[in-house]
C-alpha positions as CSV (number, residue, x, y, z in Angstrom):
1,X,-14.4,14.0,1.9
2,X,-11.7,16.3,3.4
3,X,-9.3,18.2,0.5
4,X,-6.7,16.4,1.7
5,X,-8.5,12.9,1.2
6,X,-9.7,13.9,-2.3
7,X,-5.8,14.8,-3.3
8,X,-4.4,11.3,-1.7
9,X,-7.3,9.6,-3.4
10,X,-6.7,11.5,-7.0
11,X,-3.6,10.6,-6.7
12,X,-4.2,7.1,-6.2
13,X,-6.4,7.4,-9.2
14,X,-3.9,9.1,-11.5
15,X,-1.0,6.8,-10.8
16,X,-3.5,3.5,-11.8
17,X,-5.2,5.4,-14.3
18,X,-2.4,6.1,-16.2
19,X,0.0,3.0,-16.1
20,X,-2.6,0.1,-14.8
21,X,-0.8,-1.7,-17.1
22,X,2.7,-2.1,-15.4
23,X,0.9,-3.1,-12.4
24,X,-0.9,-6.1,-14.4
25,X,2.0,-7.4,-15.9
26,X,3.9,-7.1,-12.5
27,X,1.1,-8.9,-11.1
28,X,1.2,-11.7,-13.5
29,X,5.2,-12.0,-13.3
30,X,4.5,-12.1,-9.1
31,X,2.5,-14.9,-10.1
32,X,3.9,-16.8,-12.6
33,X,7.2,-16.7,-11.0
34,X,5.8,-18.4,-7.4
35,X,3.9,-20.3,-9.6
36,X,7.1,-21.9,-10.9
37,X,8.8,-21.7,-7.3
38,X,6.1,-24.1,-6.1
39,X,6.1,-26.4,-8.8
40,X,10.4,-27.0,-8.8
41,X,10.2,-27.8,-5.0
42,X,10.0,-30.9,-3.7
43,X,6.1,-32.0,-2.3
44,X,6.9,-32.4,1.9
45,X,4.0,-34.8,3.4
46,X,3.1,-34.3,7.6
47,X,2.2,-37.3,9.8
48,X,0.5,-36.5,13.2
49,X,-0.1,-38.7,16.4
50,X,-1.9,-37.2,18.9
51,X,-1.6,-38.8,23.0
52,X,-3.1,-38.2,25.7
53,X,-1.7,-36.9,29.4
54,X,-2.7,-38.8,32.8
55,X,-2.7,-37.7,36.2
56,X,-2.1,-40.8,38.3
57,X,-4.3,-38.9,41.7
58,X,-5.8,-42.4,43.2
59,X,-9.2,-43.3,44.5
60,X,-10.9,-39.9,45.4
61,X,-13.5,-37.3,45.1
62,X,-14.4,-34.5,42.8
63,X,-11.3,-32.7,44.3
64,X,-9.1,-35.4,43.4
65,X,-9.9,-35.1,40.2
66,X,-9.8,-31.5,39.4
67,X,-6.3,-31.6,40.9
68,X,-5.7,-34.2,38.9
69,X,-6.1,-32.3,35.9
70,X,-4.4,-29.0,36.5
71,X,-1.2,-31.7,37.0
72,X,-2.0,-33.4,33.9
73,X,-2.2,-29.5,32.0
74,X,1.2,-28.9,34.1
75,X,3.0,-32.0,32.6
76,X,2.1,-31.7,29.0
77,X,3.8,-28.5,28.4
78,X,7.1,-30.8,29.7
79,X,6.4,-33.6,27.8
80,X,6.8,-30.9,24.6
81,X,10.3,-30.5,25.5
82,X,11.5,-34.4,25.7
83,X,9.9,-35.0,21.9
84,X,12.9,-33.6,20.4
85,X,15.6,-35.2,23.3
86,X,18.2,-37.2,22.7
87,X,16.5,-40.1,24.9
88,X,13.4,-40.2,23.3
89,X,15.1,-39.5,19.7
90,X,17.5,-42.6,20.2
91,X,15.0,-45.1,20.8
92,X,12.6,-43.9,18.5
93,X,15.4,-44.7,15.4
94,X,16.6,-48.0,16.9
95,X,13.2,-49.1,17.7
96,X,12.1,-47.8,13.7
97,X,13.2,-48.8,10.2
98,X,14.1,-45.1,9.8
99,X,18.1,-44.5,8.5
100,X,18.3,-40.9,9.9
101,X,20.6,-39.0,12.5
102,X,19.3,-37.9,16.0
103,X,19.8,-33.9,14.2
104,X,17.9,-35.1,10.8
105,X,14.9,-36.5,12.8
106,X,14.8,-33.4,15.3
107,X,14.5,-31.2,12.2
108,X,11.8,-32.8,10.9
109,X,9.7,-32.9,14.0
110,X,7.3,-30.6,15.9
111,X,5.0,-30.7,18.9
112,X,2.3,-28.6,20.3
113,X,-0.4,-28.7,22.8
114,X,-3.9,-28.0,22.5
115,X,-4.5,-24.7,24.9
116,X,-6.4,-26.0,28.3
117,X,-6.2,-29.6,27.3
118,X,-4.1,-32.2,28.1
119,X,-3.6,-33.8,24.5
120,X,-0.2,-33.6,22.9
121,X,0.7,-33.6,19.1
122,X,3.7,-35.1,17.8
123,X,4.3,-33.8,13.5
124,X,6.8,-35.4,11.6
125,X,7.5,-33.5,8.1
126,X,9.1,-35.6,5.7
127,X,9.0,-35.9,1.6
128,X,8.8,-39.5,2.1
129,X,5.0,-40.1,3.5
130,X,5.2,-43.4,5.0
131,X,8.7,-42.0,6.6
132,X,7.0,-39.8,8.4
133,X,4.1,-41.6,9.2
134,X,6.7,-44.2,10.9
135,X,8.9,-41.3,12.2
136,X,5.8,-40.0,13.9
137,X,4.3,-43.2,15.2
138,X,8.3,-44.2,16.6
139,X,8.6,-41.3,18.2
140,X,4.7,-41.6,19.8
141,X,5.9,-44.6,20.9
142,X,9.2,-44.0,22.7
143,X,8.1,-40.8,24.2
144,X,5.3,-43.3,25.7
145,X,7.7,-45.6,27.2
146,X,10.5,-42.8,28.4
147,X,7.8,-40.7,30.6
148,X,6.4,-43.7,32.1
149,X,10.2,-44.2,32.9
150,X,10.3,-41.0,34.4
151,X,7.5,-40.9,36.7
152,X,8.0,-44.4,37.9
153,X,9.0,-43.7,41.6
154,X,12.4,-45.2,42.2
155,X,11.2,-48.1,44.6
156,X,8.6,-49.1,42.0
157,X,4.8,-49.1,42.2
158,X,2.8,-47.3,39.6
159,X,3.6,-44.6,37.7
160,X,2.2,-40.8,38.7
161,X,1.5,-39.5,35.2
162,X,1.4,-42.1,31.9
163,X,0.7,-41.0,28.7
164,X,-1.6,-43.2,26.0
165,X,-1.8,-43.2,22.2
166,X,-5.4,-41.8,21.2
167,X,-4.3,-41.5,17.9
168,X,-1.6,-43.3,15.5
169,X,0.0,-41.1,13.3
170,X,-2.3,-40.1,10.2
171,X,-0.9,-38.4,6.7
172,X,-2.3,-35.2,5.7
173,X,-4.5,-35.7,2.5
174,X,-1.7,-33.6,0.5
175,X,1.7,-32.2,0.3
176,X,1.4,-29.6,3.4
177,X,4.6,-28.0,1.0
178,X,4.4,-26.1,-1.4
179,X,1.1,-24.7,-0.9
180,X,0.7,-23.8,-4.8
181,X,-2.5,-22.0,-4.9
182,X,-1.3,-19.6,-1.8
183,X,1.8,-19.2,-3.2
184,X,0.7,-18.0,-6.7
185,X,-2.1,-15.6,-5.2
186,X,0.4,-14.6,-2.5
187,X,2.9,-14.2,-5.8
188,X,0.2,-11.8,-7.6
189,X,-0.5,-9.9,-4.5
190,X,3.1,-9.0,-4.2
191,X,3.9,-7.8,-7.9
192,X,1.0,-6.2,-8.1
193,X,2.3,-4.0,-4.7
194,X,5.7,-4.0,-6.6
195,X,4.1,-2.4,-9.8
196,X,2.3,-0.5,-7.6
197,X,5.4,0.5,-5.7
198,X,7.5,1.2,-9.2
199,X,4.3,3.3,-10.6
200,X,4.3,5.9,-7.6
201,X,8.3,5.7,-7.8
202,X,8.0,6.6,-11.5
203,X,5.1,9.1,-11.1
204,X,7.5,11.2,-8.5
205,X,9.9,11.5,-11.4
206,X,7.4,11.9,-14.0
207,X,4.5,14.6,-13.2
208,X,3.7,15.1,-16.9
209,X,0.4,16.2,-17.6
210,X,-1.5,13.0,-19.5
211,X,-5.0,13.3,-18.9
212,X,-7.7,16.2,-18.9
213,X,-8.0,14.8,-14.9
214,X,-4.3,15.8,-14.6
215,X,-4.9,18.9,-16.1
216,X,-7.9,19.9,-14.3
217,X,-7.0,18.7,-11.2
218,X,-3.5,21.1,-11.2
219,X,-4.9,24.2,-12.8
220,X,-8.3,23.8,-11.0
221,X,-10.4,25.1,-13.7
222,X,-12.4,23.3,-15.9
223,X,-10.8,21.7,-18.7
224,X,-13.3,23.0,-21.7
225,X,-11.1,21.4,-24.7
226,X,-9.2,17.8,-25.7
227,X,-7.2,18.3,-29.3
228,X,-5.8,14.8,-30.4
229,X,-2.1,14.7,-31.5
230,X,-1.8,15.1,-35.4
231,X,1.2,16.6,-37.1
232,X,-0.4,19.5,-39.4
233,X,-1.8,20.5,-36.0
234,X,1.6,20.4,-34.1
235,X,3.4,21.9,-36.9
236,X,1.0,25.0,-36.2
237,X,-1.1,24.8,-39.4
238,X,-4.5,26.2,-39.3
239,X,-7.2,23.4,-40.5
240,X,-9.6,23.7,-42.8
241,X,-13.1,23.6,-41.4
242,X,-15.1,24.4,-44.5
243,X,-14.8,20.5,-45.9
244,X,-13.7,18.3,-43.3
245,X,-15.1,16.9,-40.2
246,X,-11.5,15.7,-38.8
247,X,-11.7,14.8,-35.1
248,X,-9.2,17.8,-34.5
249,X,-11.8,19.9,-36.6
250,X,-14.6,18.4,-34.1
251,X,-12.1,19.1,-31.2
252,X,-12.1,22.9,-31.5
253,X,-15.9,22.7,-32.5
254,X,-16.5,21.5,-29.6
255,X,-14.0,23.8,-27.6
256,X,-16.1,26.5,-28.8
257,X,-19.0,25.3,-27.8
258,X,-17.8,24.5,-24.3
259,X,-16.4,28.0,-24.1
260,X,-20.1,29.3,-24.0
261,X,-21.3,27.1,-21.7
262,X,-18.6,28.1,-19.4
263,X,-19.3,31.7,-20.0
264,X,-23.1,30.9,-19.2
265,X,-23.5,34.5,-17.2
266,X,-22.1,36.9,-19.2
267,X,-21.0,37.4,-22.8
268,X,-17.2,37.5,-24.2
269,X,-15.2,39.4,-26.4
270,X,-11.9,39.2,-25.4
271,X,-10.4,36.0,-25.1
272,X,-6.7,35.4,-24.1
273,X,-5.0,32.1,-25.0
274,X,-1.7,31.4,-23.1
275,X,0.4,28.4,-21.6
276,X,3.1,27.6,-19.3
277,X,5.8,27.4,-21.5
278,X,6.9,27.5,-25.3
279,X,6.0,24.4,-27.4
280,X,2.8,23.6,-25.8
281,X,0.1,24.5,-28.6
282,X,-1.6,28.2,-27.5
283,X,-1.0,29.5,-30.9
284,X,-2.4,26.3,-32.5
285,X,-5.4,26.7,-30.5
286,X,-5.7,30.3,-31.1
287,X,-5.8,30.3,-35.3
288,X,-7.9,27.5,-35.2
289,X,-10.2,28.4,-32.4
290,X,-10.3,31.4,-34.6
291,X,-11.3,29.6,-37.9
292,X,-13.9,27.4,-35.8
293,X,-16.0,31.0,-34.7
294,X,-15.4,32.3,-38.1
295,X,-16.9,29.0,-39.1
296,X,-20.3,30.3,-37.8
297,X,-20.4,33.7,-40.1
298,X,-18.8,35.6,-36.5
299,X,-16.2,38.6,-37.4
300,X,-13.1,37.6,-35.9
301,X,-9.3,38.6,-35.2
302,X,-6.7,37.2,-33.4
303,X,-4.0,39.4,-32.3
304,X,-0.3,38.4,-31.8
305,X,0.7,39.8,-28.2
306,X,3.4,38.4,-27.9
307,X,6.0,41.2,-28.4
308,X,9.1,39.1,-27.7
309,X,8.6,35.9,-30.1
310,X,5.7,36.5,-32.6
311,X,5.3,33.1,-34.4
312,X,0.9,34.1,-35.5
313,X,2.3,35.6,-38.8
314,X,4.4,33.2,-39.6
315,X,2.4,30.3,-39.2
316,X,-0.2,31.9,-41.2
317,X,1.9,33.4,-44.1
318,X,1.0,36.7,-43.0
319,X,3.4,40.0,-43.0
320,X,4.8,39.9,-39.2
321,X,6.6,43.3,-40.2
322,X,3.5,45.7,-39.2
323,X,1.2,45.3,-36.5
324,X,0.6,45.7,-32.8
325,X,3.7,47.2,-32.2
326,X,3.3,50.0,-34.5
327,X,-0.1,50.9,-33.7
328,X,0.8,50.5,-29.3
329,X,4.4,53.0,-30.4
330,X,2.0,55.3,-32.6
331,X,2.9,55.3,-36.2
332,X,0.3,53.4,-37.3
333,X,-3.4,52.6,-37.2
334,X,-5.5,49.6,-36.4
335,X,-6.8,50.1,-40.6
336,X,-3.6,50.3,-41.6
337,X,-1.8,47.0,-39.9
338,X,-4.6,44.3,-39.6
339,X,-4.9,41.7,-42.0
340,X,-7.4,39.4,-43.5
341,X,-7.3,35.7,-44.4
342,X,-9.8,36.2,-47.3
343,X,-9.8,31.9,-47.3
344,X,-10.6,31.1,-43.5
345,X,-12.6,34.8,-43.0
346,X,-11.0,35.8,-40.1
347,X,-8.5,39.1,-39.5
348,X,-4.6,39.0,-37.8
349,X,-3.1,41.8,-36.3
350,X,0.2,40.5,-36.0
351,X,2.8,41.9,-33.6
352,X,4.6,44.0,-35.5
353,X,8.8,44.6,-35.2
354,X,10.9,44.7,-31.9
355,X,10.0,46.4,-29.6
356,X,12.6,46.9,-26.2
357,X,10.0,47.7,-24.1
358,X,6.9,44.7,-24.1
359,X,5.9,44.5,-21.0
360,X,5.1,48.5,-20.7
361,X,3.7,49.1,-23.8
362,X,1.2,46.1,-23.2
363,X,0.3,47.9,-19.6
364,X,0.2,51.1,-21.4
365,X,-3.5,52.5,-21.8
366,X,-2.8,53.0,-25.5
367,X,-3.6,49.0,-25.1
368,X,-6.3,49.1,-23.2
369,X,-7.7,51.7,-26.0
370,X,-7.0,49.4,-29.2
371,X,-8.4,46.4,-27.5
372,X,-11.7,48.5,-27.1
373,X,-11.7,49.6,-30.3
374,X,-11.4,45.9,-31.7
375,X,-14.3,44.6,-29.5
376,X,-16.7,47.1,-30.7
377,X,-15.5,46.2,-34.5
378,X,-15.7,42.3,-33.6
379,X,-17.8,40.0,-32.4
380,X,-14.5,37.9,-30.7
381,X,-10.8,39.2,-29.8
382,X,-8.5,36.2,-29.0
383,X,-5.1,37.7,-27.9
384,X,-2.2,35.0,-28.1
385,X,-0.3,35.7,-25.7
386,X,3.3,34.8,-24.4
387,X,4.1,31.8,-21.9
388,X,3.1,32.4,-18.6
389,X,6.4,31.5,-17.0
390,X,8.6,32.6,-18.9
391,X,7.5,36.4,-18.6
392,X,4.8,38.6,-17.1
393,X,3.4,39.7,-20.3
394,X,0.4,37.1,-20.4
395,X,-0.9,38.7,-16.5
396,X,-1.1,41.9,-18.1
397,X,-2.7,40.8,-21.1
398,X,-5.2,38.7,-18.7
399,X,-6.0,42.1,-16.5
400,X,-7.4,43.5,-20.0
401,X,-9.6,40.3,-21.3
402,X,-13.0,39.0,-20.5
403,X,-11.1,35.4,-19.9
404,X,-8.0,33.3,-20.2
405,X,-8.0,29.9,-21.2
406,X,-4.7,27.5,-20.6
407,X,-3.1,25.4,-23.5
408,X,-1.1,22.3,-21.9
409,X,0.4,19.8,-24.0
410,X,-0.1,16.0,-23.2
411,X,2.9,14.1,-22.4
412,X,5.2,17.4,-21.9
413,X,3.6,19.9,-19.5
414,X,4.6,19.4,-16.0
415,X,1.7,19.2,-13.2
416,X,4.1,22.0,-11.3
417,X,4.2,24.2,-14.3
418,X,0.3,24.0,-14.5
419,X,0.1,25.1,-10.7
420,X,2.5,27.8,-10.9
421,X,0.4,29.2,-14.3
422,X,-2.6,28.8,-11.8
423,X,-1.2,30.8,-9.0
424,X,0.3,33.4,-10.7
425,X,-2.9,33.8,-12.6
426,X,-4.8,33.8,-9.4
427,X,-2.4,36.4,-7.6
428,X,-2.7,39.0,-11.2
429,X,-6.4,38.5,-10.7
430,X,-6.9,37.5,-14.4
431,X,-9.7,34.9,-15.0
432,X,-9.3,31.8,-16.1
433,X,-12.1,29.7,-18.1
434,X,-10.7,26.7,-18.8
435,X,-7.6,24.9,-19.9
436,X,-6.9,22.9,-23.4
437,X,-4.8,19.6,-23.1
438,X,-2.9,19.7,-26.8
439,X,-1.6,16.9,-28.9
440,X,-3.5,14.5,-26.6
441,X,-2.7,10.7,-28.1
442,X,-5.7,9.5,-30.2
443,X,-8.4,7.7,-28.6
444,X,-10.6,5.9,-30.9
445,X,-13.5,5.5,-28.8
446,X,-13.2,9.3,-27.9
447,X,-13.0,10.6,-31.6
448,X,-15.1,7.6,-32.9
449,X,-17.1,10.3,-35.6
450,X,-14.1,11.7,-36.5
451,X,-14.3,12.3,-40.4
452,X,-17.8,12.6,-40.9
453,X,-18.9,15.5,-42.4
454,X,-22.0,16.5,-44.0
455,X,-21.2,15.4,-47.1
456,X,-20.0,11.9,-46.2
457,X,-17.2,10.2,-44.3
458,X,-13.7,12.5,-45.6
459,X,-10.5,9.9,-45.4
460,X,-8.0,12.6,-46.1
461,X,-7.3,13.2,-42.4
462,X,-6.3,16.6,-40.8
463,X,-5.4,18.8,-43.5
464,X,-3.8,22.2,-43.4
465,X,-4.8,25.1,-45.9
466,X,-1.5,24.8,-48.4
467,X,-2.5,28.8,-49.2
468,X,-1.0,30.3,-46.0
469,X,-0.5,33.2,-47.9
470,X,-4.2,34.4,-48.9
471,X,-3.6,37.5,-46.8
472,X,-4.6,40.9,-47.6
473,X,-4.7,44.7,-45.9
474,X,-7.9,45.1,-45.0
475,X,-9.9,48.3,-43.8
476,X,-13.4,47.0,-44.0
477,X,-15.0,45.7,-40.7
């Protein structure tokens, strides 16, 4: 399948995927409302006589006949035209029971020919069934009578065309009006378009990220994590993963887990965490993705590059007054600014004060030098870094690190956004590992184990550590 093909069919995919819904209940409304339709109208019955054309060609041959009926073929197509005449209208009323106008009667007939045959339908559509059986037969009838008029030749003698009754007029076995079952499948098909229709009209407007397809398909990496909404979680605490088994805790378990297998090749160290814009969850994901290795006895820090807005230290309770800064500006050391949270065993070195100049110092080789130095002291470096869009801070961070995951959050993150942190990524030449779709709505099926632990099923949900402020100043690595 061509990439264009695989993009309309995605698309196809997304839109149904995500809002099947409005097209069922526009499919039912389409229904139920031609349902309805058909069952206030009025039930209209159809009569049909059927005759029969002759050729008047005399004694003769084969020849005789055959020319016989090509004029026979020729005549019925006339014969169409003097159903609906006054003439044959006229005497068909006075010669019926039928209380009807000349115009009421035409509107209520019809007549056809069989193609290549010389038989000629007469319909008459009525509510009334036995009306239009006798409208039918009086109109058979008359139309009989007023062709044998006209091919009578003036000074008498017989007739060169007649037409004969092969069959009376017959009712159909039902109403041929409102056709109920047609209508009402005709009625879904049609609001299920329209929902369709509406869906892709609403999808145009609304390119929000809602699934890990969406996000996969825009950033076109591998989507290696799926955190479910939860408000300790959106309100940036850091959970505890020594006694619960919450299905956010199982989230970023298994984020880390999928992180390796990504990562199959080669071994990481340094692992940047970014996202398109503010708000979307890449601090979040990089305390707890933090606690989660830290979980397996591995020395940890996470470091706060994001020189502009730090927000690691204060989620955390930690001092956000020392840190990167000072060490990257030289008046202090890596010993003297990290951090340790002595209750989730991992370090912080948190960004430290204003600095007017970000952007260099986190190009500057004085950077490259203190990430070394941290990846020989730890066993993983997750750099938090800023939005993507917002500055160039998180490509210059990405040139440094072994890999980049993006943080989207479900229900806010734009598709465009997602493709624009994709391209500029690509363009810097940082690599990407994966992308992490935040604050995704619960799914029960999907987070089914959630709570169970090894010590039993925990009810008390997601739960933040209410210490945030167990930090200490740490030299020991």
């Amino acid at each position: 399948m061509a990439a264009g093909e695989r993009d309309i069919a995605h698309e196809l995919w997304s839109v149904i995927h995500h809002r099947w819904w409005l097209v069922v209940l526009l499919s039912l409304l389409g229904g139920a409302l031609a349902l309805s339709a058909s069952l206030m109208r009025t039930p209209v019955y159809a009569a049909t006589a059927t005759l029969y054309v002759t050729a008047n060609t005399g004694p003769g041959g084969a020849l005789e006949a055959y020319q016989g009926s090509l004029a026979s073929q020729q005549r019925v197509e006339s014969y169409t035209k003097l159903v609906e005449s006054d003439a044959v209208l006229n005497r068909a009323i006075a010669g019926s029971g039928l209380r009807i106008s000349v115009d009421e009667a035409r509107s209520m007939l019809a007549a056809y020919t069989t193609p290549e045959t010389v038989l000629l339908s007469i319909s008459a559509n009525s509510p009334d069934g036995d009306g239009a059986v006798e409208l039918a037969d009086s109109v058979a009838a008359s139309l009989v009578d007023y062709v044998n008029t006209l091919e009578t030749p003036p000074g008498g003698g017989e007739a060169s065309a007649r037409l004969t009754i092969v069959s009376p007029a017959t009712l159909s076995e039902g109403p041929i009006s409102p056709r109920i079952t047609r209508s009402t499948g005709l009625g879904f098909v049609f609001g299920a378009l329209v929902g369709l229709a509406v869906c892709f009209g609403w999808e145009r407007f609304d390119n929000r990220v809602r699934s890990k397809e969406d996000l996969g398909f825009a950033l076109g990496s591998p989507v290696v994590g799926s955190v479910p909404a939860d408000e300790s979680v959106g309100n940036g605490g850091v959970l505890e993963f020594s006694d619960s088994g919450t299905a956010a805790t199982e989230a970023y378990r298994k984020l880390r887990t999928n992180l390796a297998f990504v990562n199959v090749d080669s071994e990481f160290s340094l692992l940047g965490v970014t996202s398109p814009r503010p708000g979307d969850g890449k601090t979040s994901t990089s305390l707890n993705l933090a606690a989660s290795f830290a979980e397996l006895g591995q020395r940890v820090v996470v470091v706060d590059c994001d020189l502009r807005r730090p927000t690691v230290a204060l989620r955390v309770g930690a001092n956000g007054g020392v840190g990167l800064a000072d060490v990257l500006s030289g008046s202090a050391s890596l010993v003297d600014v990290i951090q340790r949270d002595r209750i989730r065993d991992f370090d912080l070195l948190a960004s430290g004060p204003p600095v007017p100049n970000p952007s260099q110092l986190l190009a500057s080789e004085k950077m490259g030098r203190v990430l070394s130095e941290l990846r020989e002291h730890y066993d993983l470096v997750i750099c938090d870094t800023p939005p993507v869009l917002l500055v160039a801070d998180a490509c210059v961070v990405g040139q440094r690190v072994d890999g980049l995951i993006v943080v989207a959050r479900a229900g806010r993150t734009s598709r465009k956004d997602v493709a624009d942190v994709g391209s500029q990524l690509s363009s810097a030449g940082v690599r990407v590992l994966g992308s992490v779709l935040n604050r995704v709505p619960v799914n029960p099926a999907e987070y089914g184990y959630a709570g169970y632990s090894g010590r039993g099923y925990s009810g008390d949900g997601i739960r933040a550590h209410s210490d945030l402020g167990q930090f200490e100043t740490t030299t020991e690595r």
